[in-house]
C-alpha positions in Angstrom: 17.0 361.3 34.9 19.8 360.4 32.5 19.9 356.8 31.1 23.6 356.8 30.9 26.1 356.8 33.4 27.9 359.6 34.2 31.5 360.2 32.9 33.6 360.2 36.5 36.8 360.7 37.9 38.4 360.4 40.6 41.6 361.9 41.6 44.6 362.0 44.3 48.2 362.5 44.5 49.3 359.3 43.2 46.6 357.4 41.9 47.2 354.7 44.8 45.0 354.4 47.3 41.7 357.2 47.8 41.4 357.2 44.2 41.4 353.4 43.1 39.2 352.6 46.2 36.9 355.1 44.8 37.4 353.9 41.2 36.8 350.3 42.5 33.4 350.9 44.5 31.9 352.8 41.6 33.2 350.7 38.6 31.3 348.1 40.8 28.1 350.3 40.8 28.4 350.6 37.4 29.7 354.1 36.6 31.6 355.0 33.9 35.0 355.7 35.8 38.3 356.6 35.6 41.1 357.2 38.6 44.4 359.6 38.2 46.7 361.1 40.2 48.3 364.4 40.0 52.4 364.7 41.3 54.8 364.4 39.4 56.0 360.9 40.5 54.1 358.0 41.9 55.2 358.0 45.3 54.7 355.2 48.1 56.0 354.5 51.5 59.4 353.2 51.9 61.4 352.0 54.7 61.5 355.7 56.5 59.3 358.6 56.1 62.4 360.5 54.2 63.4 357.5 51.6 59.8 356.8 49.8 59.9 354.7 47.0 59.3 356.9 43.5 58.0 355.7 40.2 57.2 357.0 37.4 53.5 357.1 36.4 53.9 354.0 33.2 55.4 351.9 35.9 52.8 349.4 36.2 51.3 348.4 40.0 52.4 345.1 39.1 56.2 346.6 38.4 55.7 348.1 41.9 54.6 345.3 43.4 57.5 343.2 42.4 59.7 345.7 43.2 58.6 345.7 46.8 58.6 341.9 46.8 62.3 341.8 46.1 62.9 345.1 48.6 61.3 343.9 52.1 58.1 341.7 51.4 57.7 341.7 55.2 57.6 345.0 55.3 55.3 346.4 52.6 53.0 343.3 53.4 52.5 344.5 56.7 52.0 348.2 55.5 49.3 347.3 53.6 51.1 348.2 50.5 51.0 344.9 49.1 47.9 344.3 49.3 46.9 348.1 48.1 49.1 347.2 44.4 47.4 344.0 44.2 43.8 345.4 44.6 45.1 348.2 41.8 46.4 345.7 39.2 42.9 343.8 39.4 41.5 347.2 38.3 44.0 348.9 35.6 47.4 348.4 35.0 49.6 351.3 35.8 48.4 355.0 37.9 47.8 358.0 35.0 48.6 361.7 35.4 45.4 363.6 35.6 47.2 366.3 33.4 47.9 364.6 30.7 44.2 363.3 30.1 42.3 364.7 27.5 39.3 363.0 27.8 36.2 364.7 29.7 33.9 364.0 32.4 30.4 365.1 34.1 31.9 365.1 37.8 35.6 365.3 39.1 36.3 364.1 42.2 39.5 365.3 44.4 40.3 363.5 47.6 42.5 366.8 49.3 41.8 370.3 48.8 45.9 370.6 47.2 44.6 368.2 44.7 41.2 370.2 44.0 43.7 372.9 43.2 45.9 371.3 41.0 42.5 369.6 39.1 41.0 373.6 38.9 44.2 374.8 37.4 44.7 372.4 34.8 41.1 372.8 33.5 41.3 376.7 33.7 44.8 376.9 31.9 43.4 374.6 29.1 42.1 376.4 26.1 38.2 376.1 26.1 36.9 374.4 23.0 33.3 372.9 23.9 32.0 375.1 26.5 31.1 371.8 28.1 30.4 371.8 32.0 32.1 369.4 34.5 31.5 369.6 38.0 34.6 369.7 40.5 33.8 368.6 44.0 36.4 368.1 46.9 35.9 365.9 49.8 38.7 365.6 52.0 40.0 362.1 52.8 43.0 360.9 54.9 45.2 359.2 52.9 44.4 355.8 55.5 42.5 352.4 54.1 39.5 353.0 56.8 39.4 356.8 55.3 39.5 355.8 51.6 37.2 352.9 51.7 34.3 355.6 53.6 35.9 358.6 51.2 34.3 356.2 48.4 31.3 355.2 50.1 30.3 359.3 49.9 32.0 359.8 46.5 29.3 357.0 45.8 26.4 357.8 47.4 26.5 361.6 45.8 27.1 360.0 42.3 24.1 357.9 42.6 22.3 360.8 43.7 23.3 362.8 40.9 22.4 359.6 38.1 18.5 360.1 39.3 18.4 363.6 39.3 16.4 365.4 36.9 18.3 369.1 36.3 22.0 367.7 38.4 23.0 371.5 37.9 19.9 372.7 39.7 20.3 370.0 42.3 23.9 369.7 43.0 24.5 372.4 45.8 21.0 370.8 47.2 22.1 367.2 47.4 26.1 368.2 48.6 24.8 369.9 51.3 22.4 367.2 52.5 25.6 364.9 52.1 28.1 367.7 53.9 25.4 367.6 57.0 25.1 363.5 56.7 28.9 363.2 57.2 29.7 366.1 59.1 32.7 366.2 56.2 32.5 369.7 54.4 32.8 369.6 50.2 34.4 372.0 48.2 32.6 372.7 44.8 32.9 374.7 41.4 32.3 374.4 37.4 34.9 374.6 35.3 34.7 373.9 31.3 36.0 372.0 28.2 
C-alpha cells in the first residue's frame, strides 16, 4: 500500500462540470488532484443550443461568471450554470487544457470515450522520456449535475481502492471489473507512458 496519494486527473471537454465535480469530491478525500479539459475552447450553454457561450481556457470561472451575470442572470441561474462557475472558482481559478500539461500522473480519468481518445493520443504522440506508467480509465458520464456528482462518487471509490492496494498494476483490471459489475457502467482502460 502506498503512503502517498496518488497523482490524479481528471478530464472532460471543458473542464466545467464532470471534471471539477470529480476534482472536488477527491481533493476532499484527500488525493493529489488535478481537473482539465480537452477542446479547443471552453464552451458553455448559451441562450440556444446553436449560440453557446466560448471562452478561452485563461478566462477565469469568475470572468465567466460575471459575464453571464451581465448576459441573462435569470437564465444561467436557473441552468444551473451559475451555480456550476461558482462551485469551480472555490476550487481553481480558470479550466486548463489537458494538452498543454506537462506534469504526470498515476491514474487519468476521462468522463466520455471521445475524451479517452483525445487523452490516449496526446500521451502516445508525446516523446517518451521516463518510461513511467500512467493508467487511463474511461467511465462514461452524462454531461448532467445528477450524472457528474455519481460519475465522481465511482471515479472515487476506484481511486480509494487503488491507494490500499498492494501491486495497483496487478489489481487494476480485478478491482475495475468488480466496479464495472457494481454500477452496471462499463470502463474503458489502457497504459500509456511518460
Amino acid at each position: 500500500m502506498s503512503s502517498l496519494p496518488l497523482r490524479v486527473a481528471v478530464v472532460c471537454s471543458n473542464n466545467q462540470n464532470r471534471s471539477m465535480e470529480a476534482h472536488r469530491i477527491l481533493s476532499k478525500r484527500g488525493f493529489n488532484v488535478r481537473s482539465f479539459g480537452t477542446g479547443a475552447q471552453v464552451k458553455l450553454p448559451g441562450p440556444a443550443i446553436d449560440k453557446p457561450n466560448t471562452y478561452d481556457f485563461k478566462t477565469t470561472y469568475e470572468e465567466m461568471y460575471n459575464d453571464l451575470v451581465r448576459k441573462d442572470k435569470i437564465l444561467y441561474t436557473q441552468n444551473g450554470i451559475l451555480h456550476m462557475l461558482d462551485r469551480n472558482r472555490r476550487i481553481k481559478p480558470h479550466p486548463e487544457r489537458f494538452q498543454s500539461c506537462k506534469d504526470t500522473f498515476d491514474l487519468i480519468f476521462t468522463c466520455e470515450e471521445r475524451v479517452y481518445d483525445q487523452v490516449v493520443d496526446c500521451l502516445t504522440s508525446r516523446e517518451q522520456e521516463t518510461c513511467q506508467p500512467v493508467h487511463v480509465i474511461n467511465v462514461d458520464i452524462q454531461d448532467s449535475y445528477e450524472e457528474a456528482t455519481i460519475g465522481a462518487f465511482l471515479i472515487c471509490e476506484l481511486c480509494q481502492g487503488l491507494q490500499h492496494t498492494e501491486d495497483m498494476e496487478n489489481e487494476m483490471e480485478e478491482l475495475i471489473q468488480a466496479l464495472e459489475k457494481k454500477s452496471g457502467r462499463a470502463f474503458l482502460h489502457t497504459i500509456c507512458f511518460y
